[in-house]
Structures are given as C-alpha cells and as structure tokens.
C-alpha positions in Angstrom: 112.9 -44.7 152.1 112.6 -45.4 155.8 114.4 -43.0 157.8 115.1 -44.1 161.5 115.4 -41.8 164.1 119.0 -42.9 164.6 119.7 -41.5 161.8 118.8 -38.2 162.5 122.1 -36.0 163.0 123.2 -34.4 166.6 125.1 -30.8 165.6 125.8 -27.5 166.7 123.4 -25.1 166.1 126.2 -23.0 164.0 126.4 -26.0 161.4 122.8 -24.8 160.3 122.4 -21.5 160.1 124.2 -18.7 158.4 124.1 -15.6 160.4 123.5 -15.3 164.5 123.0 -11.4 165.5 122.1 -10.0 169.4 120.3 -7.1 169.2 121.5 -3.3 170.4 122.3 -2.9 174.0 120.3 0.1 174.6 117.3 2.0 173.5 116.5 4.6 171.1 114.1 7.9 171.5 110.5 6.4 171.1 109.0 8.1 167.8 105.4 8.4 167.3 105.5 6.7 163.7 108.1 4.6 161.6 109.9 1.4 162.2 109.4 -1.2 164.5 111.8 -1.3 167.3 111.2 -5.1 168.6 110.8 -5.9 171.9 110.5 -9.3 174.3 106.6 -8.5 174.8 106.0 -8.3 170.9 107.0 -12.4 171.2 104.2 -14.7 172.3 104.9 -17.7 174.1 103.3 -19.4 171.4 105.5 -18.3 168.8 103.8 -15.0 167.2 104.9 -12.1 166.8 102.2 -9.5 168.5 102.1 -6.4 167.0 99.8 -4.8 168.3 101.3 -2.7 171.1 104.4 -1.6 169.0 107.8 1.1 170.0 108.8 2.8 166.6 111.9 4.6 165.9 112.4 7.6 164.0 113.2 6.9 160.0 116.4 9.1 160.4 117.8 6.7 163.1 116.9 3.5 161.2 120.3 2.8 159.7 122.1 3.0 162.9 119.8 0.6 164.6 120.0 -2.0 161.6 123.7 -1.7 161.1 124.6 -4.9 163.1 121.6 -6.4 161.5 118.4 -5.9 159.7 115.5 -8.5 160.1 114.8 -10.4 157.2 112.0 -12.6 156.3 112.6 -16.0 157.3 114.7 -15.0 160.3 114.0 -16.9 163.8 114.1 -14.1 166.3 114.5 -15.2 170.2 115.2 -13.6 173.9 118.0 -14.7 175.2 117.2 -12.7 178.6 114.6 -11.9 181.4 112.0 -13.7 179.6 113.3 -16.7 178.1 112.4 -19.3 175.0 110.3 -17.2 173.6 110.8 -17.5 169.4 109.3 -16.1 166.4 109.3 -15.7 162.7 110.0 -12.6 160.8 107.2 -12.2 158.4 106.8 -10.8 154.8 106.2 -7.1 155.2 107.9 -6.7 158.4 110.4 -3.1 158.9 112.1 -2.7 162.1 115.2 -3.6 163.9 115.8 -6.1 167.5 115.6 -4.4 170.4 117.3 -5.4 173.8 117.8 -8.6 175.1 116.7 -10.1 171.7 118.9 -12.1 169.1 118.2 -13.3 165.5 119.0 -16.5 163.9 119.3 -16.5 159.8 118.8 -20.5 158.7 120.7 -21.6 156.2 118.4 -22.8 153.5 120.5 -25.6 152.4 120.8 -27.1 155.4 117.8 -26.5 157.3 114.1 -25.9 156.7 113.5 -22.6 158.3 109.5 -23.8 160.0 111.0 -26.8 161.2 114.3 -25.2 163.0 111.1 -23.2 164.6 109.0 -25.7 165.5 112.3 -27.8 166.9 112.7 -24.8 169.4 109.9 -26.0 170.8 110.4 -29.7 171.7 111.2 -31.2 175.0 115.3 -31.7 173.7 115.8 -27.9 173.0 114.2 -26.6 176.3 116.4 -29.1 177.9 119.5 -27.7 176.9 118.2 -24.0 177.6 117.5 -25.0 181.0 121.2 -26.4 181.3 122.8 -23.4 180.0 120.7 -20.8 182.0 123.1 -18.4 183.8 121.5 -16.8 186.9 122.0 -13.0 187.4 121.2 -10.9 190.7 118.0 -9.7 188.6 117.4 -11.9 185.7 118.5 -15.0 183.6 120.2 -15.5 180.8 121.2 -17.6 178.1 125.0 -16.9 176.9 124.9 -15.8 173.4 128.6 -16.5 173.3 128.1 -20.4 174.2 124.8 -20.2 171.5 126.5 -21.5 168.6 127.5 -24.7 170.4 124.6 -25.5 171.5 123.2 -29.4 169.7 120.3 -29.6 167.6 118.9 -33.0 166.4 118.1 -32.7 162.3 117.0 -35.2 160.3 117.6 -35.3 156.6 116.1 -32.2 154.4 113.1 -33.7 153.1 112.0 -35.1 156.5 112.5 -31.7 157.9 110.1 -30.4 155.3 107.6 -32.9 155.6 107.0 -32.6 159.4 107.4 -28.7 159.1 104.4 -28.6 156.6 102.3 -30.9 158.7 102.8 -29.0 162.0 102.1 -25.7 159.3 98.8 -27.5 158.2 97.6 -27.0 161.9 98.8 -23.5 162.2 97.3 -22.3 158.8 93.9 -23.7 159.6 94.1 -21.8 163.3 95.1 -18.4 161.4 93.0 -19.1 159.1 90.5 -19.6 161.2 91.4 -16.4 163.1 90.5 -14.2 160.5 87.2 -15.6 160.3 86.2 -14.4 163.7 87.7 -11.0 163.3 85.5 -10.9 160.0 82.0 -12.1 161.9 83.2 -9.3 164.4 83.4 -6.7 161.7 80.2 -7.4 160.5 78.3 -6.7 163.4 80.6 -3.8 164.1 79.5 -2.5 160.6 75.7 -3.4 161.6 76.3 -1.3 165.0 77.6 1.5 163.2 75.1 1.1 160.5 71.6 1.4 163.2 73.2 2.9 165.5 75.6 5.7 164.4 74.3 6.6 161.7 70.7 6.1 162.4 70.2 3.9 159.1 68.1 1.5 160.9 65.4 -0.4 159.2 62.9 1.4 158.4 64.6 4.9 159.7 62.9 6.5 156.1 59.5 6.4 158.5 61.0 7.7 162.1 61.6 11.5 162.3 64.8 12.9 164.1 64.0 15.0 166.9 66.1 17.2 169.3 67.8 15.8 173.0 70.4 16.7 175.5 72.6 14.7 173.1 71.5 16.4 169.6 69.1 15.1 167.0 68.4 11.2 167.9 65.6 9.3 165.9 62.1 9.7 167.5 61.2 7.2 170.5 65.0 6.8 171.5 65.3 7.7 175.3 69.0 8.9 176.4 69.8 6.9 179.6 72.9 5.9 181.4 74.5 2.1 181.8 73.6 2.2 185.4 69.6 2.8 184.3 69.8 -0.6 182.2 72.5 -2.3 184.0 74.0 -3.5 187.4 77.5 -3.2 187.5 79.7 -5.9 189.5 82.9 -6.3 190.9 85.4 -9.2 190.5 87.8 -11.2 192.8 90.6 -9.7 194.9 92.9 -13.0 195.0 96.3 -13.6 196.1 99.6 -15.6 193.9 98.4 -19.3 195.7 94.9 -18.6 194.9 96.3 -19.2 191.0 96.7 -22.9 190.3 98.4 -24.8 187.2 96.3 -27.8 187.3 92.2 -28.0 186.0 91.2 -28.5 189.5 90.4 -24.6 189.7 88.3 -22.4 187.8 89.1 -21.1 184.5 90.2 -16.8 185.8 89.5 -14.1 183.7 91.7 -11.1 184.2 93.8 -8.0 182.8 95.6 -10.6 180.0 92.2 -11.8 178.7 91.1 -8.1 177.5 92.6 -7.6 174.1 94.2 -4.2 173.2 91.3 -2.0 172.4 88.9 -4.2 173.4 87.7 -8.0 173.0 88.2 -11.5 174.4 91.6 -13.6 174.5 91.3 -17.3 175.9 95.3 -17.7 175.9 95.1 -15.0 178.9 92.5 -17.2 181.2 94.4 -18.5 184.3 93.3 -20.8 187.0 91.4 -20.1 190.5 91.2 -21.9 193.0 88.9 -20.1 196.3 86.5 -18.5 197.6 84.4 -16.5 196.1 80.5 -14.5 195.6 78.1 -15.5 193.1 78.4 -11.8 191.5 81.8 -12.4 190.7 81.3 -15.5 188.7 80.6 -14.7 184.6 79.1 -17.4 181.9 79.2 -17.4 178.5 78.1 -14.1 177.2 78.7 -11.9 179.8 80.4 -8.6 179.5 83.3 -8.0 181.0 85.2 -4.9 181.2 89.0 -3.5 182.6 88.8 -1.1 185.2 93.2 -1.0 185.7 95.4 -0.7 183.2 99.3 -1.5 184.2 100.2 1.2 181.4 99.7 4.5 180.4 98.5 4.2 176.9 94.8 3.5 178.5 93.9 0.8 175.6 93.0 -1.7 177.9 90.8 0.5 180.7 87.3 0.8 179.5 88.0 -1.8 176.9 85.1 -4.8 176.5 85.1 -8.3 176.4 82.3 -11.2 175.8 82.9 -14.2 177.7 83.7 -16.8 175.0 82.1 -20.6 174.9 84.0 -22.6 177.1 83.6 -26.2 178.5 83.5 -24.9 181.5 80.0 -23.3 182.8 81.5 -21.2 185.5 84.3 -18.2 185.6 85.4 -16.5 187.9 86.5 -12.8 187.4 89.4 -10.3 188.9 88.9 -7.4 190.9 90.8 -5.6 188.1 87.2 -5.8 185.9 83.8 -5.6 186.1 81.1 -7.7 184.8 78.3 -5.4 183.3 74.6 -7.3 183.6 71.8 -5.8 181.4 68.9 -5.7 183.5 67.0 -7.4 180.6 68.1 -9.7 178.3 67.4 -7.6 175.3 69.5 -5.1 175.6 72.7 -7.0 175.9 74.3 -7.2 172.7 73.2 -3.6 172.0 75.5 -2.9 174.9 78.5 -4.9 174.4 78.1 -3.1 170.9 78.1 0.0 171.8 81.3 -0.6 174.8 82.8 -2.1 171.7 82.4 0.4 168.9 81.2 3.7 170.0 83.0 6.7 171.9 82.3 5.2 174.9 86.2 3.8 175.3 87.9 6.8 174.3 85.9 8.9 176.6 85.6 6.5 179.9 89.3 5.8 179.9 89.9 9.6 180.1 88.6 9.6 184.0 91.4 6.5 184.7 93.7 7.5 186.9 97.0 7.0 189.0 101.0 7.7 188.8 102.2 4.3 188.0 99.3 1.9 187.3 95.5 3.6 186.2 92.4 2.7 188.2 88.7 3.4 186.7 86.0 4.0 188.9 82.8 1.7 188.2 80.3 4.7 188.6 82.3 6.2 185.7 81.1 3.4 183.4 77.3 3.8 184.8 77.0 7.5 184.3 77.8 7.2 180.4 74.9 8.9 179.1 73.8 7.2 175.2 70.6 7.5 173.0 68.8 4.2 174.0 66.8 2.4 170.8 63.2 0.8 171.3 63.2 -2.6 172.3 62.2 -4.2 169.0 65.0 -2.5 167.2 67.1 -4.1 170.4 65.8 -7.4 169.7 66.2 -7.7 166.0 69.8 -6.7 166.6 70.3 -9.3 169.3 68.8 -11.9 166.8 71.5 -10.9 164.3 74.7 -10.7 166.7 73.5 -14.0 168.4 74.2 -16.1 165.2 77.5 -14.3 164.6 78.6 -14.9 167.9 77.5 -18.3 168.1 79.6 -19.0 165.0 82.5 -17.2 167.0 82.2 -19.2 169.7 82.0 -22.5 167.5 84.8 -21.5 165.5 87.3 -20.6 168.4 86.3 -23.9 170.1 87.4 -25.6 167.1 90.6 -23.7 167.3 91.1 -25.1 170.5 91.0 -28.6 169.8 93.5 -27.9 166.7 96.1 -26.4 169.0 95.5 -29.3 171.5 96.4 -31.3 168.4 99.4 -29.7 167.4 100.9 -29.3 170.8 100.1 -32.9 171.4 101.9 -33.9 167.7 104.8 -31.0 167.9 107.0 -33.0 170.3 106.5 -36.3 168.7 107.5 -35.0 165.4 110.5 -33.1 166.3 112.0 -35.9 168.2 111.2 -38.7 165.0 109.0 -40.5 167.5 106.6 -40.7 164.8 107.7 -41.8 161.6 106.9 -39.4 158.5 108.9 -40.9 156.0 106.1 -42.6 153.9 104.6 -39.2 153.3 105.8 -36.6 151.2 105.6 -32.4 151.7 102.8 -32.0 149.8 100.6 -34.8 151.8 101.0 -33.1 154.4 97.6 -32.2 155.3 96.4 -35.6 154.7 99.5 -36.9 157.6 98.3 -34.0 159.6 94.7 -35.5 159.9 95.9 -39.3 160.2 98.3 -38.7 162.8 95.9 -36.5 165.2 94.8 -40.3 165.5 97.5 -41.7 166.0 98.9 -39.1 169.0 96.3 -39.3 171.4 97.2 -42.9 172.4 95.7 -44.0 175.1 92.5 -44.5 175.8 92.4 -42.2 178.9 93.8 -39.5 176.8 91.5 -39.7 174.3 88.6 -38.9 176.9 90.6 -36.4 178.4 90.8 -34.5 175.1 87.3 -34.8 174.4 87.6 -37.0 171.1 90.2 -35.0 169.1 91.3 -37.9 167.4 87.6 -39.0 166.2 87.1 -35.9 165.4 90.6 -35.3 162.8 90.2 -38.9 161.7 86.2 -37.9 160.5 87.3 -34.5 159.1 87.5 -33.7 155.5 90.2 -31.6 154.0 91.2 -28.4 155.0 90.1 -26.0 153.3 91.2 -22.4 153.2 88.8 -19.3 153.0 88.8 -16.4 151.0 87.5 -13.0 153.0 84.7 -13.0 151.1 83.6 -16.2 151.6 81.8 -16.7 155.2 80.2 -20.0 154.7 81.3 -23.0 156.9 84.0 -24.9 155.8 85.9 -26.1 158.8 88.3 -29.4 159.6 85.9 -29.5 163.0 82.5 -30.0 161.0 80.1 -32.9 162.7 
C-alpha cells in the first residue's frame, strides 16, 4: 500500500502523546551521590543525553523532586528555555528527575512511535514552528509550555512511522555501535600502559632488576626526566568571535569543547578559523593536545589529553586555551600521550590550576612533571602497538562521520515523506537504510561534496553488530 505524503495527518501535538510535564522551578542542594537531577547541558544538540558531568540529589529528597513527574523510559525530554531544541530520550536504566527549564513529553504508544516523534523534532517543519513561537525575554528565550500542546505535528500512519524510525535507528545503532569500539581499542592500550608501565610487567621485566631513584624502585636503565627534557611545549591561538566562521572556508579549530571530560578527543567540539596564525600553533593528526583553562571548578578538563583524530583536513589550528605537547623524537610519543592519559599525571597537574571564576594552568607546570622514562626500544615496541590501535580509531570514527553525514542528509527527507518508504517494511529497515543513502545524495555536485557516501552505502554489506569481545573488522564502511 502506497501511502502519499498527502495523506500524512497535520495535528496538535496533544493528539499524540499522553502526558506533557515542565520540570521544578528551582534547584535542590547538590549531593555528592544519588539521583540524577537533569540539566540543559546533560542534552546534546545531537540528541544524547551526556552524562558524564552529572548534579545528583540526595535519596531523601527524591520523592519531592519526582512528584510532578518521574522520567520514564521512552520519554522525550526537551528545553523549553535559554538553550532551545535541544531533545532526548530517556534510556533504560536512567534514575533522576528534570531539572529547570526542561519539560518531558510521554508518547502515546498507540498513536505514535516514540523514535520517530524524536527524530520528527528534528526536521525542517518542527524547527519552523519553534522559531514562530519563540517569546523573547530581557535575558533569554523561551518557548511557551502553555501554547505546547497546540503546537502541529505532521504523522503519517503507524507503520510508516515505524518504518522510517527503524531506518534512521539503523544509522544510529551502527554509530553507537561503533562508539564502543573505539572506547574498547582505547582500553586496550590503557590496559597495555598500565601493564609496562605501572606495574613494570614489561616484556621481558623477569630479566631487568628494580633498582632505587628519587621516585622509588623503577626497573633498571629507566632515567626519571621531566616533559620539558623530551618535549617542547607550545601555545595556541588567542582569536576573537569573527575569527570563528560557519562555512568550510576556515580551518577546522580545536579548543576547550574538543577535550573530553577526563581526557580524550571529541570531533563534534571542532569549530572553524579563519586568520592569522604561527606555524607552532597549527597541530596534524597525532599530535597531543592538552587544556590549560578550565571554565569550571571540577578541574576534569585542565591537564586533560587529547590526540588529534584523522581528519580530511591536514592542517588545525589550536586555541590559546591548550597546548600542543611535541616529543622531541618520534619515539617517545605515544609513551607520552599514555602516560597524560592514564597515569597521575592529571590528577596532580590540575592541582596547580588556578583562578576565582575560570582556572588557568601554567605550561611550565606540565614540563616539570618528573616520570620514570623507559629505554627506547621498550618506547618503540609500544608505539608499534598503539599505532595500529589508533589507526583503527581513526578509521573507525571516520566511518562514523560519513554515517552521520548520511543520516542528517536522509532525516529531513524522511520526516517530511519526501521519500517514499512504503514498499519497505520495519524489519527491512537496514536494507532501505543502505538503498536510500543512494538515493539522498542527489546530485552530482553533492555526491563529490560528500566524498562518495552514496557509493560507498550502496557497496556496503549488512550491518553488522559487535559483541565486546569481538574486535575484528566488521564495518558498513569496508572498501
């Protein structure tokens, strides 16, 4: 049966769900452990919920919090103010109650699938009618939770909604998916780190006597050093708000929201620069990069690490809120984005940050960190290990790239019934998600533009998931 996207039903939003809530309108006493008290900056613009920087409330104040409404799985939680259209889904698992400026929609199953009601808060029609219904204030904007339940919503019929929502869900799974197969590589040479360099239980450690030094007993032949003995420490970029450009006609920026919590690399942070700028505060692929401000006062980002991911572009340019960290020989560079990584060396630099409102780390802090040094040819055998696993990082969060490219590019397509899915069924949905990344790039200038997506979906094989256990290659991206 052919559906037509006339067909497709124009209703208030209060026709398909069963339960709108707003969240408290004020804050409780932080607690050091217990539920999750959910804020806007726990909401991705992408539509996750990030979790890793979390406010908990005490267990004894739960029930108060919770009483207008308690966060169920399935639920499509939204900010309604200061930040707006940002939307997630409650996930198995999850404890905790809204926090301000944050409201909760409960679908109702029977008249609407839950992932696509999601994924429709995403299309072109939605944001249209949040940008007509934004009320400005004298400090932020709003959307009026009172005027919500009128706002229209375009469905089409139930199985339809299914079928696109599982195809859009292909895509997400195999990112996620994916996902976990990085942080997996990453704990593996974590585990190696700790493994040679911790716990001395190198190979062939049985033959090399511990002897005594400034630091305690470290295996015979290990020299303590400093960073600043083995590398050059650089500054970034000072810029200013028109130095940061939209379009691709600048250079991709690292700064603050590229360095993960606790350390590592996040590509969804990189802005644009466009400027001038010093050779030394350019980074490549493989460089270490490290946070020197931290606009909290948690200090989980100052001191924290980051490797410069694969990206099509050669050249980065960094802020003056990091530092790039250059070995002074090759071999040692993996043995030190290790050790910034997985030693003491965070929790001990971040210590000497400092300031009232925003913390500042002074470079020579970094270089006087004092660490047993290994030989070189325990160096280089390490740096032949982490080389593959990073390497298969690097491929693998390329290929994530190019399957968000081909979600974003479907998402608004399917959502408005632009594309047909009626001759497919919810449990083809992987094979429509791989025949329509085809069909969605169009033209022939976009198809260049997005570096052969299309060829590449329409060549791919099934998706496949992955078990943890299971590290060999099975991707959608495979030449």
């Amino acid at each position: 049966m052919v559906v037509r996207r006339s067909e497709w039903k124009l209703v208030p939003i209060e026709e398909v769900y069963s339960g709108l809530y707003d969240g408290p309108h004020a804050t409780p006493e932080p607690a050091s452990e217990g539920p999750i008290f959910l804020g806007i900056k726990n909401i991705t613009e992408d539509g996750k919920l990030d979790l890793s920087e979390i406010r908990h409330i005490a267990e004894e104040d739960f029930s108060n919090w919770t009483k207008r409404v308690l966060p169920l799985p399935g639920d499509i939680v939204f900010t309604y103010e200061a930040t707006l259209n940002r939307y997630a889904m409650i996930p198995e698992g999850f404890r905790g109650c809204l926090g301000r400026r944050l409201a909760l929609i409960r679908p109702n199953f029977k008249r609407i699938d839950t992932k696509f009601l999601f994924y429709y808060f995403f299309g072109e029609e939605w944001r249209e009618t949040i940008a007509n219904n934004i009320m400005s204030g004298s400090t932020v904007d709003r959307i009026p939770i009172i005027s919500f339940p009128k706002f229209k919503v375009r469905v089409p019929p139930l199985p339809i909604q299914r079928t696109i929502a599982s195809i859009l869900s292909a895509y997400d799974d195999l990112i996620e998916n994916n996902t976990r197969r990085i942080a997996i590589l990453e704990e593996m040479a974590q585990m190696i780190y700790e493994e040679w360099f911790v716990k001395f239980r190198f190979p062939g450690h049985e033959r090399v006597k511990m002897v005594e030094s400034e630091m305690g007993m470290i295996p015979e032949r290990w020299q303590v050093t400093t960073v600043e003995n083995i590398a050059t420490i650089c500054r970034g970029k000072s810029y200013a708000s028109e130095n940061l450009v939209q379009t691709e006609e600048g250079l991709p920026f690292i700064n603050l929201k590229c360095i993960v919590r606790d350390g590592g690399f996040r590509e969804d942070g990189l802005k644009r620069y466009k400027g001038a700028y010093k050779e030394t505060q350019t980074a490549k692929t493989g460089d270490i990069v490290m946070a020197v401000t931290d606009m909290t006062q948690e200090r989980r980002i100052v001191a924290r690490a980051a490797r410069v991911p694969k990206n099509n572009t050669l050249t980065f340019v960094f802020s003056m809120d990091l530092v790039k960290i250059v070995p002074k020989e090759e071999q040692y560079r993996y043995y030190l984005y290790s050790m910034f990584r997985f030693s003491k060396f965070p929790d001990e630099v971040k210590q000497y940050a400092n300031g009232a409102n925003v913390l500042h780390l002074s470079p020579e802090r970094i270089g006087e960190f004092a660490f047993p040094l290994p030989p070189v040819s325990l160096c280089i055998r390490f740096s032949e290990i982490c080389a593959v696993i990073y390497e298969q990082c690097d491929l693998i969060r390329s290929r994530c790239s190019l399957l968000s490219i081909t979600r974003d590019l479907l998402l608004p397509k399917l959502i408005s019934g632009e594309i047909d899915v009626s001759s497919w069924s919810e449990d083809s949905a992987e094979e429509a998600a791989q025949e329509l990344a085809t069909s969605v790039i169009g033209s022939v200038g976009e198809r260049q533009q997005h570096g052969g997506i299309a060829r590449k979906v329409a060549e791919a094989g099934p998706i496949e998931p992955m078990e943890k256990d299971a590290l060999e290659w099975h991707s959608l991206w495979e030449e």
